[in-house]
C-alpha positions in Angstrom: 0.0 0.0 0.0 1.2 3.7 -0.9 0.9 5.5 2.2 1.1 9.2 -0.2 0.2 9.3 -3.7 1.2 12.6 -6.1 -0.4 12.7 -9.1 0.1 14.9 -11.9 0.7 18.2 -9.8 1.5 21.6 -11.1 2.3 25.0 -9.4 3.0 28.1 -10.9 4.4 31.3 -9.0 3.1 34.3 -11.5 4.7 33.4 -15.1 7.2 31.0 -13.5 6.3 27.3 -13.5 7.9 25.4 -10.6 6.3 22.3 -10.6 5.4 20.9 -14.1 3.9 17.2 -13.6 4.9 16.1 -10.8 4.0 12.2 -10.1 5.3 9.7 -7.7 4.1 7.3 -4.8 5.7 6.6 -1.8 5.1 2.9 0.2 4.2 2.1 3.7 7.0 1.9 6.3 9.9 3.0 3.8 12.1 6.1 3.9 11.5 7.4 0.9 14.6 10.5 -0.7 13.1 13.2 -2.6 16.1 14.9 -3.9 16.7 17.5 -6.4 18.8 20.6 -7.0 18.3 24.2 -4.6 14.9 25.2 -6.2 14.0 22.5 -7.6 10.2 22.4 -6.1 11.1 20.1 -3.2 9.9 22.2 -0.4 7.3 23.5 -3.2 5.7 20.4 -3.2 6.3 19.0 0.5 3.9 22.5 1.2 1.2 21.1 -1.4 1.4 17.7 0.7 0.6 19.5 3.7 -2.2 21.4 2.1 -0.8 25.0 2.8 0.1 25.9 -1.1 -2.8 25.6 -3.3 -2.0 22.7 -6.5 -2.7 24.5 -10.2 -3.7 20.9 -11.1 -3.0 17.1 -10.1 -4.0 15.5 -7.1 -2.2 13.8 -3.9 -3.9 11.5 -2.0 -2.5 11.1 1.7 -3.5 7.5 3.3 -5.8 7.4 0.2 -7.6 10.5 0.8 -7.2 13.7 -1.0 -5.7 16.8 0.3 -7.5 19.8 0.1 -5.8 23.1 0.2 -6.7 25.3 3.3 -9.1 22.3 4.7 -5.9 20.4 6.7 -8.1 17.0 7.3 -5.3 15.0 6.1 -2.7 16.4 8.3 -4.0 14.3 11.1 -2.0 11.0 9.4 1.0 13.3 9.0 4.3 14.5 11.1 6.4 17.6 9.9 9.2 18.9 10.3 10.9 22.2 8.6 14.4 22.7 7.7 14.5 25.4 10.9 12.2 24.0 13.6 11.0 26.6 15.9 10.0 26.5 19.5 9.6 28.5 22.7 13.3 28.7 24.4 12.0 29.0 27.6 10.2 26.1 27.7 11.9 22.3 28.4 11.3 19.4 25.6 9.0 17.8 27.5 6.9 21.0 28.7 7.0 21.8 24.9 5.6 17.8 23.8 3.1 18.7 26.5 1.9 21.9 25.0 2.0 20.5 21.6 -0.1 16.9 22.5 -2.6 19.4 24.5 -2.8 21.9 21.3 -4.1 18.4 19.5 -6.6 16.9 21.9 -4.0 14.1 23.1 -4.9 13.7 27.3 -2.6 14.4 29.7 -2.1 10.6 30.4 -1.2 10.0 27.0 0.7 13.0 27.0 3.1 12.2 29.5 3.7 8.5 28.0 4.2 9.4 24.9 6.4 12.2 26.1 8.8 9.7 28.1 8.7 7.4 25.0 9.7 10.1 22.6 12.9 11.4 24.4 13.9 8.5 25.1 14.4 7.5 21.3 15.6 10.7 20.5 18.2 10.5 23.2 17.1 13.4 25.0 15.5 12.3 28.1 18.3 13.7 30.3 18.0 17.4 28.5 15.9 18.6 31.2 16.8 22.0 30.5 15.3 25.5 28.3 15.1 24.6 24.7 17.1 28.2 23.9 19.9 26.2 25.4 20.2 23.4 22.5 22.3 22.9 19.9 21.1 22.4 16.3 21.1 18.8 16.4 19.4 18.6 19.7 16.8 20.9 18.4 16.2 18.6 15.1 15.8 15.7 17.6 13.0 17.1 19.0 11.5 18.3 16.3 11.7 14.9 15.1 9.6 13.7 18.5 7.4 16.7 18.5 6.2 15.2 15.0 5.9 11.8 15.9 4.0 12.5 18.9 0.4 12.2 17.2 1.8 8.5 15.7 1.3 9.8 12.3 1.2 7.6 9.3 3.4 10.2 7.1 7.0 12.0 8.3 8.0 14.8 6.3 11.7 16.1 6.8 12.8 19.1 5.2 16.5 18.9 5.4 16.5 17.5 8.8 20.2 16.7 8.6 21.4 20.2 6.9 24.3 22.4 9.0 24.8 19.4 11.5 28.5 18.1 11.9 28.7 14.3 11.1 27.5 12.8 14.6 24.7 15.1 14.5 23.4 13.9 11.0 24.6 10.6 12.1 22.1 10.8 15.1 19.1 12.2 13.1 19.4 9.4 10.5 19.9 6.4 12.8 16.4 8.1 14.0 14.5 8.1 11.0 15.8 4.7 10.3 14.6 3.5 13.2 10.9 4.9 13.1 10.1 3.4 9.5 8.6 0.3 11.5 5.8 2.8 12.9 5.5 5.4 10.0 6.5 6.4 6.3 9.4 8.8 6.3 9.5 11.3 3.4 13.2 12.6 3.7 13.9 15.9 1.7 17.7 16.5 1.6 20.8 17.6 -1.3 23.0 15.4 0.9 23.2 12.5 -1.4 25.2 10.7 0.7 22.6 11.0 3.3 19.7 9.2 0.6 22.1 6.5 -0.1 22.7 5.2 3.4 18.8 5.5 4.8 16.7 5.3 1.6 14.8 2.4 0.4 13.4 4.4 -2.9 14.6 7.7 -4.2 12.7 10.6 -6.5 15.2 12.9 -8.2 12.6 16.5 -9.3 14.5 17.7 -12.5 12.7 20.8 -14.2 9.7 20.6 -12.1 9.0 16.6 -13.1 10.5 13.1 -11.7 13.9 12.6 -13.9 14.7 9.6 -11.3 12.6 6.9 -9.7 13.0 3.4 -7.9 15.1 1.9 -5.5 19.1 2.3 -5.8 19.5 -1.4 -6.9 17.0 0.0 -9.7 18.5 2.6 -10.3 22.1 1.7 -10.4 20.7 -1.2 -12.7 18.9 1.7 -15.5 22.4 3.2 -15.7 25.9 2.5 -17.0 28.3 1.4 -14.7 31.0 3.0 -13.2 34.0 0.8 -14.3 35.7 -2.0 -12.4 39.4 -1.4 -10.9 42.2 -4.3 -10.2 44.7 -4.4 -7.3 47.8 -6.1 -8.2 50.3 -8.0 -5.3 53.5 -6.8 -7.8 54.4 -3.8 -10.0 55.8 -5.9 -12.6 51.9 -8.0 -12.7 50.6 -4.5 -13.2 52.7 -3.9 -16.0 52.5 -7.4 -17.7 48.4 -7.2 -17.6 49.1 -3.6 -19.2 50.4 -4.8 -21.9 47.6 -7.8 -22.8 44.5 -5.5 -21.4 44.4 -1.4 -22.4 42.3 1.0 -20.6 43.4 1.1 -17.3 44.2 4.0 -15.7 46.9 4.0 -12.8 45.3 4.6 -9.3 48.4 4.1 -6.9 51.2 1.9 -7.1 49.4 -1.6 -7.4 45.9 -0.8 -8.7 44.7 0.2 -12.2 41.0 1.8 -12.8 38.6 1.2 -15.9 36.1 4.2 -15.7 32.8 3.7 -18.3 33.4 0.0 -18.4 30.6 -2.6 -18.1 30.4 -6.3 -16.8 31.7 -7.8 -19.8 34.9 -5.3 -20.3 35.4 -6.9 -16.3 35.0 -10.6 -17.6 36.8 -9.8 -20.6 39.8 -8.8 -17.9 39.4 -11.8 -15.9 39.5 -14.2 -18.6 42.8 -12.1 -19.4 44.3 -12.7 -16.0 43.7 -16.5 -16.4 45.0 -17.1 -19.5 48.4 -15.2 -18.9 48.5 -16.4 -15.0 48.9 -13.1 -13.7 48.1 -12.9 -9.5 45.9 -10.2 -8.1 45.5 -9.2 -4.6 41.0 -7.7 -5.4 39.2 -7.1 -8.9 35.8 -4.7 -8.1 32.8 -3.6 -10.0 32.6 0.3 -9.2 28.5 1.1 -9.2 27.9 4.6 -10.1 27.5 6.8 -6.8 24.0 8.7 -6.8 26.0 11.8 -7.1 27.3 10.7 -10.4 23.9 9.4 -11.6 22.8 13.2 -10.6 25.2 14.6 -12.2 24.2 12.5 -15.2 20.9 13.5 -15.0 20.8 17.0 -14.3 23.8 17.2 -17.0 26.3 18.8 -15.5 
C-alpha cells in the first residue's frame, strides 16, 4: 500500500512554472529521498502535501484521501518537520511535547507517556533544560519527537540533517531509520550521501518533473556502470596485464582503474588474468555513486 500518492501536480508562482507534472508514490513503512537541486520544487511540493500551497492541477492522496488546500483534514496522518524547527526557548522538551499533545486533543495521560517514549528515542530524556539552550542537532531531535508525537502515518523532513557536523546527521538518520517500522518517512535533503545510506526508494525533481525513480539497486541497474578497478600484489603483474589489457588507468602503485566499463569489459579482464596467469590481490565492480547518476541527470 502507498501510504502518499502525487499525481500529476502543477504550481506556478506568477509566469514562473515550478512544478510541471509532478507524479510519484511513496510505500508504507519506507524512507523514501526526494532529492533534487536548490529550487527544484522540493519544499514546493512538500507544502502542497501539507495542504498549505494551493495545487494548479494534479491530485495527492494522503493514506488514500485527498488533500485539500486550506481544509488540513489529512494532516492528522502526518508529522512535519521544517528545515529550521521553531519552539519557545524557555520552555523544556518535554513541557513543549506537552503543549503541543494538549494543542491536538492528546490527554494528559497519553501525553506524559508518549512524552517519556519520545525522548527517550531521541536520546534526549536527560536534556531537562530551556530549549534556547540546544544545539542544532538537539533541536532537530525534538523536532523529530514533537512530530511523531500524534503516531502519524506520514513524516515529512525538510532537510533534517542540513548544518549538523557528522555525529549530528549521524544521530538524526539512525532516528529516522529506526521509526520506519511505525511510519513512512519522506526525507527531503541535497545530501546524497545521506539518501544512499537510509533510503529504500529515491525521487530525483529535474525541471519541475520526476527525472529519477525506484530503489538504488533500480536505479544503479537503469544506468551504465562505473568501471571496475584491479589491485595487483606486484608492479611488474601491473605492467604485464598492461600490456595484454588497455584502458586502465593508474590509481596508486598496485591498482589500475577502468572508468565507463561494463560487466563484460570486467569478464573480458578476468578471462585475461587467467590465460596469462597473472596474481591479483582484489578485482571490483565500481556502481555509479548517486552523485554521479545526478550529475548524469541533471547534465552537469
Amino acid at each position: 500500500m502507498d501510504t502518499l500518492t502525487v499525481s500529476h501536480v502543477k504550481k506556478s508562482f506568477g509566469s514562473q512554472e515550478i512544478i510541471r507534472d509532478l507524479s510519484f508514490r511513496v510505500p508504507e513503512h519506507s524512507v523514501f529521498g526526494f532529492i533534487g537541486e536548490n529550487g527544484a520544487g522540493k519544499t514546493t511540493t512538500m507544502k502542497m502535501i501539507l495542504g498549505l500551497l494551493r495545487m494548479d492541477g494534479g491530485e495527492i492522496l494522503v493514506e488514500g484521501e485527498a488533500v485539500c488546500y486550506g481544509q488540513t483534514r489529512t494532516n492528522r496522518y502526518v508529522g512535519y518537520l521544517p528545515d529550521v524547527p521553531e519552539y519557545y526557548g524557555f520552555m523544556t522538551p518535554r513541557e513543549y511535547l506537552r503543549l503541543c499533545a494538549e494543542v491536538s486533543g492528546i490527554t494528559r495521560k497519553e501525553a506524559d507517556k508518549r512524552a517519556d517514549e519520545l525522548l527517550e528515542m531521541v536520546g534526549l530524556t536527560k536534556a531537562d533544560k530551556r530549549i534556547h539552550g540546544f544545539s542544532r542537532g538537539m533541536k532537530q531531535r525534538l523536532g523529530i519527537a514533537q512530530a511523531l508525537l500524534g503516531k502519524p502515518k506520514l513524516l515529512i523532513c525538510d532537510e533534517p540533517t542540513s548544518a549538523l557536523d557528522p555525529l549530528g546527521r549521524k544521530e538524526i538518520l539512525d532516528i529516522l531509520s529506526a521509526v520506519r517500522e511505525s511510519t513512512t518517512v519522506l526525507f527531503s535533503t541535497h545530501i546524497l550521501s545521506d539518501v544512499e545510506r537510509i533510503c529504500d526508494q529515491i525521487a530525483l525533481l529535474h525541471h519541475g518533473e520526476i527525472a529519477l525513480q525506484g530503489t538504488m539497486d533500480d536505479i544503479h541497474a537503469m544506468h551504465k556502470g562505473a568501471g571496475f578497478e584491479i589491485e595487483f600484489h606486484r608492479k611488474e603483474d601491473l605492467e604485464a596485464f598492461s600490456g595484454y589489457f588497455s584502458g586502465g588507468v593508474p590509481a596508486g602503485n598496485m591498482q589500475l582503474d577502468f572508468p565507463d566499463c561494463d560487466r563484460r569489459d570486467m569478464l573480458r579482464a578476468l578471462h585475461t588474468l587467467a590465460e596469462r596467469d597473472i596474481p591479483i590481490q582484489r578485482i571490483e565492480q565500481k556502481e555509479p555513486s548517486l552523485e554521479a547518476l545526478f550529475m548524469e541527470v541533471i547534465g552537469k
